[in-house]
N, C-alpha and C positions, 0 to 999 in steps of 0.2 A: 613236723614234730607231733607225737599223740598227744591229742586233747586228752586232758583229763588227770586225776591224779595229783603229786605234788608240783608240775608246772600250771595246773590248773590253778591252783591256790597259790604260788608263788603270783603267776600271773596278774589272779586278780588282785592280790594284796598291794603290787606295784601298781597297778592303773587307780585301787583305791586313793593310793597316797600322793598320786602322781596324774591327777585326773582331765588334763590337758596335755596335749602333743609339748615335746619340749625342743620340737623344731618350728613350729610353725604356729601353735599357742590353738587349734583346734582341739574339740571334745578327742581325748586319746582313747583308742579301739584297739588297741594292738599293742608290744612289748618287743624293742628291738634285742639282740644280742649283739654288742660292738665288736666283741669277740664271739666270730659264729663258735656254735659247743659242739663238740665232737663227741661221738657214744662214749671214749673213755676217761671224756675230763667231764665229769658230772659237779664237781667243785662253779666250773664258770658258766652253769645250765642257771644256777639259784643266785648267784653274787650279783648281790641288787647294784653293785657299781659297774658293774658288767649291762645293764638293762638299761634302755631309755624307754618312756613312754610316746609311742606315739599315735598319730591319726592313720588310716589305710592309706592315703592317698602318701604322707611320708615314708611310710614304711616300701611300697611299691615303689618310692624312686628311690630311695636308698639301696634297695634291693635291684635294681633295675629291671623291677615288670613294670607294665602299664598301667598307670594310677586308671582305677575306676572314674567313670565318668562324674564330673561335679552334683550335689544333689542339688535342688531347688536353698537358695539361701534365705526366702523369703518363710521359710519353716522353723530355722533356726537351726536345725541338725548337724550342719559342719561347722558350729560355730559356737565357743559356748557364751552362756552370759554373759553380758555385760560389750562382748563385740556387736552382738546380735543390733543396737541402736545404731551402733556407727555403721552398720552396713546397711540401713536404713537411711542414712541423710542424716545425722545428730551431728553436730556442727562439734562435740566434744570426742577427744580417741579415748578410750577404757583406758585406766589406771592402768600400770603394770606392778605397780608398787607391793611388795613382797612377795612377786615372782623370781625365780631363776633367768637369769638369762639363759637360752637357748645354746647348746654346746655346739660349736662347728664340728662338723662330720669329715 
């Protein structure tokens, strides 16, 4: 798909709103289509019920390429706030509390 333009802002406006993977609860990098869009349905390129937010490594297995290799977790960068302790040894798991549940694919 070309970067740039109105999926560029489409894009970002969902990862704004939608700023963790909603399969796997990581920092979300990327913007699934459940329904792939085709050049002449341009209606399900933008329908945000059509979009999930996700991390690169979900969107590659949903897609079925090869997830990029894990980064170091001790940085924090696959992982957003608030997981980041518990993947350190914090004896508590992060709230989930007025998250979505994660949709099966």
């Amino acid at each position: 798909m070309k970067r740039g333009g109105t999926w560029h802002k489409v894009s970002k406006a969902y990862r704004l709103a939608h700023p963790f993977c909603e399969r796997c609860g990581a920092l979300a990098e990327e913007v699934h289509h459940l329904i792939p869009w085709r050049a002449n349905d341009r209606a399900s390129r933008y329908d945000w019920e059509n979009l999930r937010a996700v991390c690169k490594r979900c969107h590659c297995e949903i897609e079925g390429r090869t997830p990029p290799p894990d980064k170091d977790v001790s940085d924090g960068a696959r992982y957003p706030l608030g997981q980041q302790s518990f993947f350190r040894g914090a004896s508590r798991v992060p709230s989930r509390a007025g998250r979505r549940r994660p949709p099966r694919w």
